[in-house]
N, C-alpha and C positions, 0 to 999 in steps of 0.2 A: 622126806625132807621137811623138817619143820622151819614152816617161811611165817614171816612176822611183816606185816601190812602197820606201819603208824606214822603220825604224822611227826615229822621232823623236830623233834625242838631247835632252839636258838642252840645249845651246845652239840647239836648234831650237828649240824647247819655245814660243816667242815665236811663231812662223808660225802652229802651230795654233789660238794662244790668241787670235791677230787674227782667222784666220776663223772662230772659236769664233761670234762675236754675229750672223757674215752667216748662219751656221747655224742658229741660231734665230730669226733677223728669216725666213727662208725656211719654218721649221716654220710661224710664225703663219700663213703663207697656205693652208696645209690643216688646220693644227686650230681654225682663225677665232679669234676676239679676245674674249675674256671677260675683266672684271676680275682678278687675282690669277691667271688660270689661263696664259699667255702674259708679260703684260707686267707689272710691278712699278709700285708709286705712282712710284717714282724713274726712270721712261723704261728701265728695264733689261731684257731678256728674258728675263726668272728672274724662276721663283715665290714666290725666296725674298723676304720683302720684307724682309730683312734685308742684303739687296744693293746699296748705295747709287749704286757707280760699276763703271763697266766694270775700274777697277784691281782690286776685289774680286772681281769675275767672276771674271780672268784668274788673281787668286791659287786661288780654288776648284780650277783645273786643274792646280794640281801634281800633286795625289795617282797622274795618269799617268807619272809619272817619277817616283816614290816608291816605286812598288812594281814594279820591274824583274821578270821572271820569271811575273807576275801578270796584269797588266796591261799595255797594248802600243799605242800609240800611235803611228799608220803616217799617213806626210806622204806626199803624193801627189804630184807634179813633172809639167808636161808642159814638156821641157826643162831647165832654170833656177828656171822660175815655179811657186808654188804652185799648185796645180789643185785640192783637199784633204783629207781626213784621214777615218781609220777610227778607229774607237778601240775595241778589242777588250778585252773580261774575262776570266777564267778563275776558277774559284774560287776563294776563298768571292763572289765578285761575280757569281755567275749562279744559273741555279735548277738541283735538283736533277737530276742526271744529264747537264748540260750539261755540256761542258769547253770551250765556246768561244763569248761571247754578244760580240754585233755592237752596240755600246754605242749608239755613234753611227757614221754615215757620209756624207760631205758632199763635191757633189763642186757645185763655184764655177758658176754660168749661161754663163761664154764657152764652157767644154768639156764639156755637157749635150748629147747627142745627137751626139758624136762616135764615141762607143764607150769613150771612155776609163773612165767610171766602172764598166760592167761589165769591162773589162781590171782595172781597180785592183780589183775583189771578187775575183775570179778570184785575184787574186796573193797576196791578204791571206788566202782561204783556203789557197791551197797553203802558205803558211808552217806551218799545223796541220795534224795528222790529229786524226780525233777527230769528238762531236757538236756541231754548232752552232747554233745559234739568232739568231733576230733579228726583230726586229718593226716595221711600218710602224702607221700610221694606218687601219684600216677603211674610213673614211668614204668616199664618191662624191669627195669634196674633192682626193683623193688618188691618184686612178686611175692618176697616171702615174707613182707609187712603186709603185703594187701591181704593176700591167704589169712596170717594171724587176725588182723581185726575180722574177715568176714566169718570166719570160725570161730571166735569169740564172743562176734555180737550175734552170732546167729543161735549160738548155743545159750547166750545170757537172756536176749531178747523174745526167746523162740522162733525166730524168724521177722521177727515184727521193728524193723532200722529200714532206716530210706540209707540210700546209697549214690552217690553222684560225683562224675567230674564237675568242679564250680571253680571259678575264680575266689581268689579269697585276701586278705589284705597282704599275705605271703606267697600269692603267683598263683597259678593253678594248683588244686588238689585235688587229691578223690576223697571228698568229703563223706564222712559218717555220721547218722544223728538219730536220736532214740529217746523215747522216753520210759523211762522209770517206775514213774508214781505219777499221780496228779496232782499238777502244782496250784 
């Protein structure tokens, strides 16, 4: 499978923002379905309830090609086709001591269990040195995110990532963190 790891241009900007909602219709099935916490009164997958339609969604996602240098937004390709997206911080968008938090990462159900999504983490780190971070869901709900990051960082990092349940500005997580290079 020839996959293509790059960062998003402005005229791309449209591929990630369509599979922005398959992205969170796919969160709800490990962080399950509570009122306001998943889905909105208006059928949208945002907590905001001030989110009416998915064109509002879509606009919320500029601020990834707003702040060039900052911020980095990597489309995934196997081929031609969208496969898709990392979406990478740096600061002031992460917590202290980080210089590289793993926003979101989303890779479509046809190319799940190929290999490609850990190929695409693998490539989205090597763009940075530095420390990074990224956080799944804890829950049992989610075992097969936990499995993918600790088999990806164990095989990127050699073994060498801390690993922990933390609180974080988005609830509890099982926090991941590693470093790269030396910053």
């Amino acid at each position: 499978m020839n996959l293509t790891v790059e960062l998003a241009e402005q005229h791309e900007a449209h591929i990630i923002k369509n599979l922005y909602p398959l992205y969170l219709h796919d969160l709800s099935g490990h962080y399950g379905f509570t009122e306001g916490t998943v889905m909105n009164q208006h059928g949208i997958f945002e907590d905001d309830p001030e989110i009416r339609t998915l064109a509002q969604q879509y606009d919320a996602q500029n601020i990834w090609w707003e702040k060039p240098g900052i911020l980095f937004p990597f489309l995934f390709k196997a081929g031609s086709v969208p496969a898709g997206f990392a979406l990478i911080a740096t600061p002031p968008h992460c917590a202290k001591g980080v210089d590289f938090f793993v926003n979101e990462f989303f890779v479509l159900q046809p190319f799940r269990g190929t290999g490609l999504a850990a190929q695409a983490a693998l490539r989205v780190f090597e763009r940075f040195a530095g420390v990074w971070e990224l956080y799944t869901n804890p829950a049992a709900k989610n075992i097969t995110g936990q499995k993918f990051w600790r088999k990806t960082l164990a095989g990127y990092t050699k073994g060498d990532y801390h690993e922990a349940v933390e609180e974080t500005f988005d609830g509890t997580k099982l926090v991941f963190r590693f470093n790269n290079g030396i910053k």
